[in-house]
PLY file of the C-alpha trace (Angstrom):
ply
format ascii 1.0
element vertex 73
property float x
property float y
property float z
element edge 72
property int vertex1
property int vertex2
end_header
0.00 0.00 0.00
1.81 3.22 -0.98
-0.07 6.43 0.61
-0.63 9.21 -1.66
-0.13 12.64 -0.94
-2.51 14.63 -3.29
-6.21 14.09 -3.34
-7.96 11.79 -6.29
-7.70 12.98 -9.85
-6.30 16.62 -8.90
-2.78 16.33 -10.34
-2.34 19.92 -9.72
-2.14 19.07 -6.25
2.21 17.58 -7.29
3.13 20.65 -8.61
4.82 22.38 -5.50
6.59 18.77 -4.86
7.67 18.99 -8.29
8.73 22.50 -8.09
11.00 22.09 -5.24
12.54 18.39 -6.50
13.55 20.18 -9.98
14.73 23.25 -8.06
17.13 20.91 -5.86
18.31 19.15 -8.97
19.44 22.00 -10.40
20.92 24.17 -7.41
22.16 20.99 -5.41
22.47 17.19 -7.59
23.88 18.61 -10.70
26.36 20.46 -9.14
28.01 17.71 -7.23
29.06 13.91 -7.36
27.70 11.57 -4.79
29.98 8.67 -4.02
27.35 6.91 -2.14
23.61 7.01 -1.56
24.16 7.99 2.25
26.36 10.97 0.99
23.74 12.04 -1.52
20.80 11.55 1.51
22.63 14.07 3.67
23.25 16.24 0.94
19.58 16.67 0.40
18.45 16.37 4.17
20.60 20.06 4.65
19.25 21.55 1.21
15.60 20.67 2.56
17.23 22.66 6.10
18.50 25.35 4.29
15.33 25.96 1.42
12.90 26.19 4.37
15.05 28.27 6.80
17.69 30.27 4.41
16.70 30.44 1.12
15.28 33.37 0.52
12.54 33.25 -2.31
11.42 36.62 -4.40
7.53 35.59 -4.26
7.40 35.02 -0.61
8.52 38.62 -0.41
12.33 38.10 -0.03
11.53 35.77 3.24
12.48 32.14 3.59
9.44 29.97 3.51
10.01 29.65 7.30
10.17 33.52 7.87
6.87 33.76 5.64
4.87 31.63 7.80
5.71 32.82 11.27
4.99 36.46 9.63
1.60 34.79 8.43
0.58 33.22 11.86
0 1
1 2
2 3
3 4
4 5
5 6
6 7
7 8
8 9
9 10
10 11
11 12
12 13
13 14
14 15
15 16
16 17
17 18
18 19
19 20
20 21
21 22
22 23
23 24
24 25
25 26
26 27
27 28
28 29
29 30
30 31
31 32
32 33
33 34
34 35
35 36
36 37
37 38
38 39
39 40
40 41
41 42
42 43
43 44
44 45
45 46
46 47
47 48
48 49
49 50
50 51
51 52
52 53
53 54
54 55
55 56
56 57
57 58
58 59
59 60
60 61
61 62
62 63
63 64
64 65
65 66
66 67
67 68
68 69
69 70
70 71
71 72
């Protein structure tokens, strides 16, 4: 049984999950070479760190996603 995150037959709802995995790709994987899977899981366990706390992104008004929520609350 494999859970799904998106609701049934709204395929819109992957687009932010894509979003992000292409933007990792391209600031993060293609950039570097991974050795080994456990090198390439920490790798992306800090980008996930630093795109919620320290990347700042133009159409959350200059604010990590982190800074735009607790402004939000």
């Amino acid at each position: 049984l494999t859970h799904s995150m998106s609701r049934v037959g709204r395929c819109i709802d992957n687009g932010p999950m894509e979003s992000f995995w292409g933007t990792l790709k391209s600031e993060k994987y293609y950039l570097h070479k991974y050795e080994t899977f456990e090198e390439l899981s920490k790798d992306i366990d800090h980008y996930i760190y630093f795109y919620n706390n320290e990347r700042y992104q133009e159409k959350l008004n200059g604010l990590s996603p982190v800074e735009y929520r607790s402004k939000a609350a």
